[in-house]
Residue frames as qw, qx, qy, qz and C-alpha x, y, z in Angstrom:
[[0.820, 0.126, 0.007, 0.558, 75.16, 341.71, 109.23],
 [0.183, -0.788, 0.053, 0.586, 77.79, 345.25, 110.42],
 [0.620, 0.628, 0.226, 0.411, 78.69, 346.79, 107.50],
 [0.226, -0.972, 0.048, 0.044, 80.62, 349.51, 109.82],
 [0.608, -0.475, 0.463, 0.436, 83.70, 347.73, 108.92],
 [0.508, 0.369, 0.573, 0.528, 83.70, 347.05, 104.96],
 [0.317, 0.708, 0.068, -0.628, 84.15, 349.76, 102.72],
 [0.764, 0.622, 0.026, -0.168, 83.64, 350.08, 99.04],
 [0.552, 0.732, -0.372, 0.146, 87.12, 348.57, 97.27],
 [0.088, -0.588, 0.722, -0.352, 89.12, 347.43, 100.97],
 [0.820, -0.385, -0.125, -0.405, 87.52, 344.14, 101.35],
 [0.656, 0.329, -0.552, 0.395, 91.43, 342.78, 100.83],
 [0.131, 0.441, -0.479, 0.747, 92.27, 344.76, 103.91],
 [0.611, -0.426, 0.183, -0.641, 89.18, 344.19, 105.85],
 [0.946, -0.168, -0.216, -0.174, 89.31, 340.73, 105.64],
 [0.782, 0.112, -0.425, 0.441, 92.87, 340.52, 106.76],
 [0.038, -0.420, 0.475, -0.772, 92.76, 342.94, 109.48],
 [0.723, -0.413, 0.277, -0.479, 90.16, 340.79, 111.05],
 [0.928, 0.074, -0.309, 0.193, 92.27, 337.58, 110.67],
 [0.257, 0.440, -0.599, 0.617, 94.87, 339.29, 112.89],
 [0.256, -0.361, 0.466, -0.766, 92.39, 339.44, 115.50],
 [0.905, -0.233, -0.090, -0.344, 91.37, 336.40, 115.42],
 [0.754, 0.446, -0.341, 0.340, 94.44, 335.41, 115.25],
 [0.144, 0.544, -0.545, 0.621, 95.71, 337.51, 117.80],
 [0.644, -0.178, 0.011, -0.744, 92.57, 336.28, 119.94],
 [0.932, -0.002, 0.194, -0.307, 92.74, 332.75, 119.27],
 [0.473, -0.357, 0.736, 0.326, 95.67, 331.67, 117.62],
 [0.202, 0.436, -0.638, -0.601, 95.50, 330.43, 113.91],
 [0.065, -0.134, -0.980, 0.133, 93.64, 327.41, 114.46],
 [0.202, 0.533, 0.558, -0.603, 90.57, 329.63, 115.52],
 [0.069, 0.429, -0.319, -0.842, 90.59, 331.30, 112.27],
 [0.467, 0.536, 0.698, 0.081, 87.12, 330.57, 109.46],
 [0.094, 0.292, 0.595, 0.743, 86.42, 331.88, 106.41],
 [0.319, -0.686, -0.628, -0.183, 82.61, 332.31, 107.95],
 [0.395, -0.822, -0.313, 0.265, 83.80, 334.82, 110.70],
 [0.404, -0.194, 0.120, 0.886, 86.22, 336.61, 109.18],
 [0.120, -0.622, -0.522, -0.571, 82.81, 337.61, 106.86],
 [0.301, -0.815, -0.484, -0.103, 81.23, 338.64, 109.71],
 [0.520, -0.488, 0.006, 0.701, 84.12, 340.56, 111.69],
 [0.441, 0.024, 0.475, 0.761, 84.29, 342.06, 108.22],
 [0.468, 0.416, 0.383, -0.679, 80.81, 343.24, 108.05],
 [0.183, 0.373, -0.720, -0.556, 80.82, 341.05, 104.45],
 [0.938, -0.057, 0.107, -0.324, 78.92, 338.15, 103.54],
 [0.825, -0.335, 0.435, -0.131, 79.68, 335.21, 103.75],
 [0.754, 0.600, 0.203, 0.172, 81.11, 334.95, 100.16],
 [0.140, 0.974, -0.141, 0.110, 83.44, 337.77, 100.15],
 [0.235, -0.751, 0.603, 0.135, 86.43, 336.57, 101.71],
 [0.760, -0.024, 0.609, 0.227, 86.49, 332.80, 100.21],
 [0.564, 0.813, 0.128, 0.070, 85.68, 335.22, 96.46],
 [0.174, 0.951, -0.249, 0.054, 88.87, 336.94, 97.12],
 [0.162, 0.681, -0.714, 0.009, 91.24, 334.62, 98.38],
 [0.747, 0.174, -0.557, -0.318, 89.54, 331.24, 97.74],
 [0.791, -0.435, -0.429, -0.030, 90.34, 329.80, 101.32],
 [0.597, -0.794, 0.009, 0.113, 91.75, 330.07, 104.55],
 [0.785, -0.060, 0.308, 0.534, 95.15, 328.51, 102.98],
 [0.508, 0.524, 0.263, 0.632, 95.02, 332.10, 100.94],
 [0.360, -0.872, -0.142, -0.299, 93.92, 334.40, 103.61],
 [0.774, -0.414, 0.218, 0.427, 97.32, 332.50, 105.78],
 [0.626, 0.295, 0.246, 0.679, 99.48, 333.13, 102.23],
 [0.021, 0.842, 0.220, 0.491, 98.44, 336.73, 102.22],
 [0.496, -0.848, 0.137, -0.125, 99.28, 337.66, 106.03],
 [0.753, -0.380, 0.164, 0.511, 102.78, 335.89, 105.59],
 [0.541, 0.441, 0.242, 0.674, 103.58, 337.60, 102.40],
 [0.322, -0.895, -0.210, -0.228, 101.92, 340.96, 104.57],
 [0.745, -0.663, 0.058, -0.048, 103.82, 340.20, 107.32],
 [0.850, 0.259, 0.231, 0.397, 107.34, 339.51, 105.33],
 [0.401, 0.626, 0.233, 0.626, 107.25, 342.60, 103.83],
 [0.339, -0.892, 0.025, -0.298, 106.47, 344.57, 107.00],
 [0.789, -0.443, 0.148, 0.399, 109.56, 342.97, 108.76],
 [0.546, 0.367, 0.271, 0.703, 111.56, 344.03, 105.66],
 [0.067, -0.838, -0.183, -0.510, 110.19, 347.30, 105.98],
 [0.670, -0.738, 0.068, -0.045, 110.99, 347.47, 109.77],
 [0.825, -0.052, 0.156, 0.541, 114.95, 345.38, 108.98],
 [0.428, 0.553, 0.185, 0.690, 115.60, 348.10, 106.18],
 [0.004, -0.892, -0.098, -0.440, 114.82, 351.05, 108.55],
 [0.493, -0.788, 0.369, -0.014, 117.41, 350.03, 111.28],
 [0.926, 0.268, -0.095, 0.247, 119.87, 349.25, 108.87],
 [0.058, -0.833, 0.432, -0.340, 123.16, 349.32, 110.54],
 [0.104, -0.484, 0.843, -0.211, 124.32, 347.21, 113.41],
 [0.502, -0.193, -0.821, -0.193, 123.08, 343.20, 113.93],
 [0.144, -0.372, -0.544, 0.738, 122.48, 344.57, 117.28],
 [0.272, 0.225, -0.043, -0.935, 119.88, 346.74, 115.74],
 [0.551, 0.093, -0.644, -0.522, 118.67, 344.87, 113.16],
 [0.398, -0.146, -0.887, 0.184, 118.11, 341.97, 116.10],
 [0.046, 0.292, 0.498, -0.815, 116.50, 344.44, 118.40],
 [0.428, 0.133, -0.293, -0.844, 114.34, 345.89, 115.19],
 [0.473, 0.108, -0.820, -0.304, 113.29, 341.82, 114.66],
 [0.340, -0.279, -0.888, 0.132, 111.96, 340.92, 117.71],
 [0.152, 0.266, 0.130, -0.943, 110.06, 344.22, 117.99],
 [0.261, 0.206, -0.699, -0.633, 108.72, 343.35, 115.17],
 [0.382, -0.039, -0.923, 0.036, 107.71, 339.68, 116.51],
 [0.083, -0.570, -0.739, 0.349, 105.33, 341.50, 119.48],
 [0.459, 0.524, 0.285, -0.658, 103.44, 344.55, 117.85],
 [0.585, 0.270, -0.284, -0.710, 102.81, 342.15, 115.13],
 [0.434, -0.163, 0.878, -0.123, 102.33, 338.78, 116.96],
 [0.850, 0.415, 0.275, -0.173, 99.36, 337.47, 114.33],
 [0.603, 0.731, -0.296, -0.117, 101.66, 338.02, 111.34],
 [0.064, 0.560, -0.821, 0.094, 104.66, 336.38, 113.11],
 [0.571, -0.117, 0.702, -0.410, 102.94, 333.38, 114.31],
 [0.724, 0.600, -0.068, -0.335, 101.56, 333.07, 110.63],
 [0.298, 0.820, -0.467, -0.144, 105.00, 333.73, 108.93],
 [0.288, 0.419, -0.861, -0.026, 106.77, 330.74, 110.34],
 [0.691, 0.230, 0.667, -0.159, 103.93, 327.97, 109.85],
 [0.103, 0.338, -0.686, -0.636, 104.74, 326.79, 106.82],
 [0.094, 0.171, 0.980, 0.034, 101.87, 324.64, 107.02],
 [0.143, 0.646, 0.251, -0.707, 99.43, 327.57, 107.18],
 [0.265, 0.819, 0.038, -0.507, 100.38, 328.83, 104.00],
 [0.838, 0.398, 0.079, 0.366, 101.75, 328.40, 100.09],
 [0.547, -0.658, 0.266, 0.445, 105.20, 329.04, 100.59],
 [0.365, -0.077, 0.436, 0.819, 105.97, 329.34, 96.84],
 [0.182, 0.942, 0.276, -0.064, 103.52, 332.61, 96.18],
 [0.585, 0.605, 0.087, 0.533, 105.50, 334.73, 94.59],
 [0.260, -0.853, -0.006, -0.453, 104.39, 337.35, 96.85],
 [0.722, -0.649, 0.186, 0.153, 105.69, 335.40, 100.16],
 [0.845, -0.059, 0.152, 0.510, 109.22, 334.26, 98.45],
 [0.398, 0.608, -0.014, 0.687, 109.87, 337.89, 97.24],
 [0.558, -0.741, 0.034, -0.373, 108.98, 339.21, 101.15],
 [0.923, -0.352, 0.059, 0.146, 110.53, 336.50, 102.40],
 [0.835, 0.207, 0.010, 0.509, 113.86, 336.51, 100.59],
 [0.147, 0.768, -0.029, 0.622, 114.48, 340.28, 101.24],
 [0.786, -0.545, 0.004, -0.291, 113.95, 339.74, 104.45],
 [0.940, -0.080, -0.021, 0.330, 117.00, 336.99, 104.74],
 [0.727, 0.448, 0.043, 0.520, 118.71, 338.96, 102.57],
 [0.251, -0.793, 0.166, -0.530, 118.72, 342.09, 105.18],
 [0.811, -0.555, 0.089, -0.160, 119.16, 339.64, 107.99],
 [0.909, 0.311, 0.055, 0.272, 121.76, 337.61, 106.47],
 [0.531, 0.619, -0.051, 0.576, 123.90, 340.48, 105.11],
 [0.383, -0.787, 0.262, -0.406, 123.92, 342.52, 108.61],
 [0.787, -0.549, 0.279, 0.025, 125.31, 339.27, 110.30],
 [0.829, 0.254, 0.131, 0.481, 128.18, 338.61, 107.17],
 [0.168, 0.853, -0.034, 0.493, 128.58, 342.44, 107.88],
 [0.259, -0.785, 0.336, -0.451, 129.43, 342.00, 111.50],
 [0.979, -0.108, 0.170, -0.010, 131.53, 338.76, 111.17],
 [0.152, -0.708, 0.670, 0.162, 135.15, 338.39, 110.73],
 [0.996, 0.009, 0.000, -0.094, 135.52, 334.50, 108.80],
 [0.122, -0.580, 0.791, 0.154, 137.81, 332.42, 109.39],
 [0.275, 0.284, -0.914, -0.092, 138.23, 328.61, 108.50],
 [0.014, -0.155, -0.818, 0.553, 135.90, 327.95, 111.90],
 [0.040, 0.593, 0.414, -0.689, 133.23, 330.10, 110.91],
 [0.373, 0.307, 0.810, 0.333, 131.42, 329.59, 108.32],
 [0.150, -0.129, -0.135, -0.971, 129.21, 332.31, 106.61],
 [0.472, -0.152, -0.840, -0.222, 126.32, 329.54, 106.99],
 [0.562, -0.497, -0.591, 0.297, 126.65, 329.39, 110.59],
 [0.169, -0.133, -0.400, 0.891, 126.65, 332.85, 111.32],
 [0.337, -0.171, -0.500, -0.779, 123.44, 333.45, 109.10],
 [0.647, -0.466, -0.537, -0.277, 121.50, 330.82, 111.35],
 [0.367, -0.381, -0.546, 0.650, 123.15, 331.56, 114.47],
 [0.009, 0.071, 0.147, 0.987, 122.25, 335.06, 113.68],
 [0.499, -0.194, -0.509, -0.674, 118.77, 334.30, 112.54],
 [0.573, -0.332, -0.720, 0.208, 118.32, 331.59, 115.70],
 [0.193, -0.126, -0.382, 0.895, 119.49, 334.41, 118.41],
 [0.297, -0.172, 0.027, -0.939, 116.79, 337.26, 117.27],
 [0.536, -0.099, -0.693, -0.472, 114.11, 334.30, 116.20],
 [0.441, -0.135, -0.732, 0.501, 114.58, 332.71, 119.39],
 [0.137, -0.237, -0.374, 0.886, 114.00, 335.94, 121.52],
 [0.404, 0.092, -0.155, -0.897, 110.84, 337.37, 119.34],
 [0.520, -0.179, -0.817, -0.172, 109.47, 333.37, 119.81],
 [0.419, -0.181, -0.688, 0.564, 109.72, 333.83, 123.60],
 [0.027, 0.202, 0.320, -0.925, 108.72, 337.09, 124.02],
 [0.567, -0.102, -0.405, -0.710, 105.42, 337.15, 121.14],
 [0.735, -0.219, -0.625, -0.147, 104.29, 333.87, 123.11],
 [0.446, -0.795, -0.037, -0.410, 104.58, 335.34, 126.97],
 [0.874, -0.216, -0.237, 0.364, 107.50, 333.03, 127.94],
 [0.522, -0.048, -0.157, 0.837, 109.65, 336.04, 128.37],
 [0.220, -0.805, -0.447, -0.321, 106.81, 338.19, 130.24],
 [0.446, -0.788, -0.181, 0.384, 109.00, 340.22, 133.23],
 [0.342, -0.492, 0.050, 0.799, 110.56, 342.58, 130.81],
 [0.434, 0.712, 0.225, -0.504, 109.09, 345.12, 128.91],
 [0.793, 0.481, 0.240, 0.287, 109.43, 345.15, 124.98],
 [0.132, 0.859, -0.428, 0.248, 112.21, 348.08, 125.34],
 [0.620, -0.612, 0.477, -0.116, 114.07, 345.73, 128.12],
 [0.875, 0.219, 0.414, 0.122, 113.81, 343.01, 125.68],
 [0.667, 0.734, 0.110, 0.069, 115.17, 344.89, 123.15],
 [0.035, 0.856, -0.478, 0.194, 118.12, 346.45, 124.82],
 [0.844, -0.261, 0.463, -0.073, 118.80, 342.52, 125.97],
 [0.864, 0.236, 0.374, 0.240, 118.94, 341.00, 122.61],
 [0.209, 0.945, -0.140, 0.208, 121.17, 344.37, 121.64],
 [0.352, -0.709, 0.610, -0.034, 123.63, 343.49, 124.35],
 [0.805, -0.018, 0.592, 0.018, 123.11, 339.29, 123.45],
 [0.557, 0.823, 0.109, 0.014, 124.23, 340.44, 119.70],
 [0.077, -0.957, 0.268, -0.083, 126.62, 342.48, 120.60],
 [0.604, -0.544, 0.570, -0.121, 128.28, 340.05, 122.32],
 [0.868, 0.195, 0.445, 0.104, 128.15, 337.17, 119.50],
 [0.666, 0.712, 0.101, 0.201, 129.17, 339.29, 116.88],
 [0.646, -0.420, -0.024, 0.637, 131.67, 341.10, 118.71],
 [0.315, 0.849, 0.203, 0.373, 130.80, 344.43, 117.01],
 [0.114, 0.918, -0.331, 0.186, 133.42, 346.96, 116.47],
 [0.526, -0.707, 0.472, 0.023, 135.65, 344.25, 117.24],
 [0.894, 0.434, -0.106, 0.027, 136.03, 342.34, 113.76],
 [0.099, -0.867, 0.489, -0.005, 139.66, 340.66, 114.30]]
């Protein structure tokens, strides 16, 4: 068995840094308890001891993977153009974790851990597109929240999954910057 990966106290980390790569590798579906041990340089025990199954090892990398978007949202806080550009960045140098994040089947969706990750998250997303909205009667806060959320979501689906392979992840980004722009009509609230 490698033991070049485990160290004393990180098995948390080991085991979930080799679920990305199986993940990234195979897709979620590919993903055992039994190989994540070995990837891990662990036995075979170790990861099911620490988070009892696959269904906790999934909960972990969304709640992971939540928080690191948050982290990313919060540090281009400013325009929805940003914040949309920051999000689907996000979505390809951390395709396992996105791919996770929204299979709710994958994972328990009321961990504590994912619904505090999660809800920040929104609550960044959310508040950038009620920030760069004008309501009226037509135009609901609702519907700018998911149009908002649909636009980036959309574009970090496409691009993490190779449908939107002839432009680089800066091209992309300065796209869904301009495709923003344009919805929200920043600097043009009237």
């Amino acid at each position: 068995m490698p033991t070049d990966r485990y160290h004393h106290g990180s098995l948390r980390r080991a085991v979930l840094d080799a679920a990305v790569e199986v993940i990234a590798e195979s897709g979620p579906s590919a993903l055992s308890l039994r190989d994540l041990a070995r990837r891990a340089g662990v036995s075979h025990a170790g990861p099911a001891h620490h988070f009892g199954s696959k269904r906790g090892v999934f909960t972990a990398l969304a709640a992971e993977g939540f928080a690191l978007l948050a982290e990313r949202l919060e540090s281009e806080r400013g325009s929805m153009a940003d914040l949309g550009a920051a999000y689907v960045r996000f979505g390809l140098d951390h395709r396992a974790h996105f791919e996770v994040m929204f299979r709710p089947d994958l994972f328990d969706v009321d961990d504590p851990s994912v619904l505090e990750a999660r809800q920040l998250t929104w609550s960044l997303l959310s508040g950038s597109a009620r920030a760069a909205t004008t309501y009226t009667d037509q135009v609901s806060p609702e519907v700018t929240e998911l149009g908002a959320w649909a636009l980036v979501h959309g574009f970090a689906t496409l691009a993490a999954g190779g449908a939107i392979s002839t432009h680089s992840p800066d091209a992309l980004t300065d796209i869904v910057r301009e495709a923003a722009s344009m919805m929200f009509r920043e600097g043009q609230n009237s």
